[in-house]
C-alpha positions in Angstrom: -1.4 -20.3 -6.1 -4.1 -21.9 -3.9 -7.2 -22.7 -5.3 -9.8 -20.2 -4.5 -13.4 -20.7 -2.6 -16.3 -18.9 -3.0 -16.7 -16.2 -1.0 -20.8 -15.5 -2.1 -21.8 -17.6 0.4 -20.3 -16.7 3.6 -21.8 -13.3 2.4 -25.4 -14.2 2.1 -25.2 -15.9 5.5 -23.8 -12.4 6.8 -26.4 -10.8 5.9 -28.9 -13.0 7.5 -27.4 -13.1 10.4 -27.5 -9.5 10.1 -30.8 -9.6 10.3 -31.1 -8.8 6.5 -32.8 -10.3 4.2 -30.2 -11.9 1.1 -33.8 -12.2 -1.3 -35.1 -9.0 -1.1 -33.7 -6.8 -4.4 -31.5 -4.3 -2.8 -29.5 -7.5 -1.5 -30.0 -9.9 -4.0 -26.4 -9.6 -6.1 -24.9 -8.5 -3.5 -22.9 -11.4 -2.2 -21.4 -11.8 -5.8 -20.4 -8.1 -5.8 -18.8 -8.4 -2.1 -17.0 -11.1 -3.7 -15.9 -9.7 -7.1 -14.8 -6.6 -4.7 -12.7 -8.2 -2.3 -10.8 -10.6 -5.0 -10.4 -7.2 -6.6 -9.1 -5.8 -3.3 -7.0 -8.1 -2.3 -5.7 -9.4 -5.4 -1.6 -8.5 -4.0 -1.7 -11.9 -3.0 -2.0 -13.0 -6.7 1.0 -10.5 -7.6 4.7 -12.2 -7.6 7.1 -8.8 -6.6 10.0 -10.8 -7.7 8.7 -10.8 -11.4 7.6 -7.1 -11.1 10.9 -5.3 -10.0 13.4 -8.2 -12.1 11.4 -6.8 -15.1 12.2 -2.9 -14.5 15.7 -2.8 -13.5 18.2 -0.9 -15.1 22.1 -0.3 -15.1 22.4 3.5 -14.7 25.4 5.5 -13.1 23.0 7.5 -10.7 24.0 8.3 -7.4 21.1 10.8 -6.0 17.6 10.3 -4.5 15.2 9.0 -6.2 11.3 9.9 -5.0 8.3 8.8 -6.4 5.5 10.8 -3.8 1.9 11.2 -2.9 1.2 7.5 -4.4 -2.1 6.7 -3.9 -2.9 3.6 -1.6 -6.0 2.1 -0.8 -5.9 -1.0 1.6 -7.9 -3.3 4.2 -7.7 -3.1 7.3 -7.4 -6.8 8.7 -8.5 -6.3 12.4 -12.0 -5.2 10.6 -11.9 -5.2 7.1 -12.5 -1.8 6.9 -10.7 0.3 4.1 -7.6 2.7 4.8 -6.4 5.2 2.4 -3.8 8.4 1.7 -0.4 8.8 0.2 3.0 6.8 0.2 6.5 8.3 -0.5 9.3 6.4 -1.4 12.8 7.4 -1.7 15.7 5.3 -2.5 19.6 6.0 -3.2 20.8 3.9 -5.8 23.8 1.7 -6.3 24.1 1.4 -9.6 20.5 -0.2 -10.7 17.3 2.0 -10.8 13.6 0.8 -11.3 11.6 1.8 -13.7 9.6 4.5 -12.0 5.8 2.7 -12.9 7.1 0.2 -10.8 7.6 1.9 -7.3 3.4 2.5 -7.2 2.5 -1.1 -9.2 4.8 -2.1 -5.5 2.8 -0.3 -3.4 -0.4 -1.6 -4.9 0.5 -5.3 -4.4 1.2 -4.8 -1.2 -2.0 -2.6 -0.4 -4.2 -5.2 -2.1 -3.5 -7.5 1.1 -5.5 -7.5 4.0 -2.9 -5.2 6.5 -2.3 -3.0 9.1 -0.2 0.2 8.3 3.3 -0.6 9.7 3.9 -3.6 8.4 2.8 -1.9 4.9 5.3 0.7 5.0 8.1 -2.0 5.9 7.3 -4.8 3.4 7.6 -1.5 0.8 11.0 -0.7 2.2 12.2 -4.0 2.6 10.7 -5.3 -1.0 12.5 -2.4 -2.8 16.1 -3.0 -0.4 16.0 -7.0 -1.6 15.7 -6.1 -5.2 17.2 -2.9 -6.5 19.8 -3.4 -3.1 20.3 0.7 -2.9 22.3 2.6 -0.6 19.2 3.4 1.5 14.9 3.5 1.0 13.1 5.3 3.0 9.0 5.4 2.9 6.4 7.3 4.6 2.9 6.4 4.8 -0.2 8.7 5.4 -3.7 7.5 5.6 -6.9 7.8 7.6 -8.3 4.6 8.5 -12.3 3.5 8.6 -12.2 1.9 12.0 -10.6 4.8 13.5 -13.6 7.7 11.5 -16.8 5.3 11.5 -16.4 3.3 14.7 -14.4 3.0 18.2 -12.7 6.7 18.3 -14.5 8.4 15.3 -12.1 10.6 14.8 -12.8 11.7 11.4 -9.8 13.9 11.1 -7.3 11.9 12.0 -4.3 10.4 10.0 -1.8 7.8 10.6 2.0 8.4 9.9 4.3 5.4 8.9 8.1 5.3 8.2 10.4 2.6 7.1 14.4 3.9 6.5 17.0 1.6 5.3 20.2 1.8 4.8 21.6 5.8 4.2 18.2 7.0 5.1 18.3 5.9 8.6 22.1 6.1 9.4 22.5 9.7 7.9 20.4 12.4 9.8 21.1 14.9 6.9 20.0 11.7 4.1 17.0 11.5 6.0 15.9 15.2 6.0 16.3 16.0 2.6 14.5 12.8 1.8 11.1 14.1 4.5 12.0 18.1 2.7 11.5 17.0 -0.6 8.5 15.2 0.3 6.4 17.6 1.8 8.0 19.8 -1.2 5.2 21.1 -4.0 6.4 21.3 -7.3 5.7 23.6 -10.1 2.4 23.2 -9.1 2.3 19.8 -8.8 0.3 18.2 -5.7 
């Protein structure tokens, strides 16, 4: 792990070059929150994946989908360092080892708590959970609405970005595929 730097700093001399003044109380803790917020937002890069999914696998003789959906994910954008946020879905057929189902959004959160763009996101998920659990196939979808598309450039506030990754069963079986994307948009007993 690399040492870290203060990031206060660099803050307060935003904010001046803003045109803000860093004294004034409004502004005055400021730079320590930014920083306590983006350590906090970014803190994937702390995680070690390898010691999350060793930890939570399991020898089980089950051969059918697994889903965990509508995972909350909350990211940065890194072209502007604006937030993104909306649901993940992740499917995988396993091969005689299942994760322990806490695991698949504890995943998605070390990954989200990078600085990223959506694609690669959605891939790093897929290709994190193929390395480690090596299923027959993953398969995740991303939806979120991203900050520099609603406040700035288009502002189009309704808009949302779609993502997929398939491995494996999920992208060389059409019919694999489609139950995965049914199930997902699927509501259950109430559920979401």
């Amino acid at each position: 792990m690399s040492e870290t730097k203060p990031i206060a700093p660099h803050v307060r001399a935003m904010l001046q070059a803003l045109g803000e003044d860093p004294e004034r109380e409004g502004l005055l803790k400021t730079p320590e929150r930014v920083e306590k917020a983006l350590r906090f937002l970014t803190q994937g890069y702390q995680q070690d994946v390898c010691a999350l999914l060793n930890s939570a696998l399991f020898t089980v003789s089950y051969d059918e989908m697994v889903i965990i959906k509508d995972i909350d994910v909350f990211s940065l954008c890194e072209h502007h360092l604006l937030p993104f946020f909306g649901k993940a879905h992740v499917a995988y057929i396993p091969n005689g080892k299942v994760l322990g189902l806490s695991k698949v959004p504890r995943l998605v959160d070390v990954y989200a708590r990078r600085l990223q763009v959506q694609e690669r996101l959605t891939v790093e998920i897929a290709e994190a959970i193929q390395q480690w659990v090596k299923p027959r196939g993953v398969g995740v979808v991303i939806e979120a609405m991203h900050f520099c598309m609603i406040m700035r450039g288009v502002e189009k506030q309704n808009s949302v970005a779609v993502t997929s990754c398939m491995l494996g069963d999920l992208r060389e079986q059409q019919s694999t595929r489609g139950e995965f994307l049914t199930l997902m948009r699927k509501k259950h007993n109430g559920l979401g």
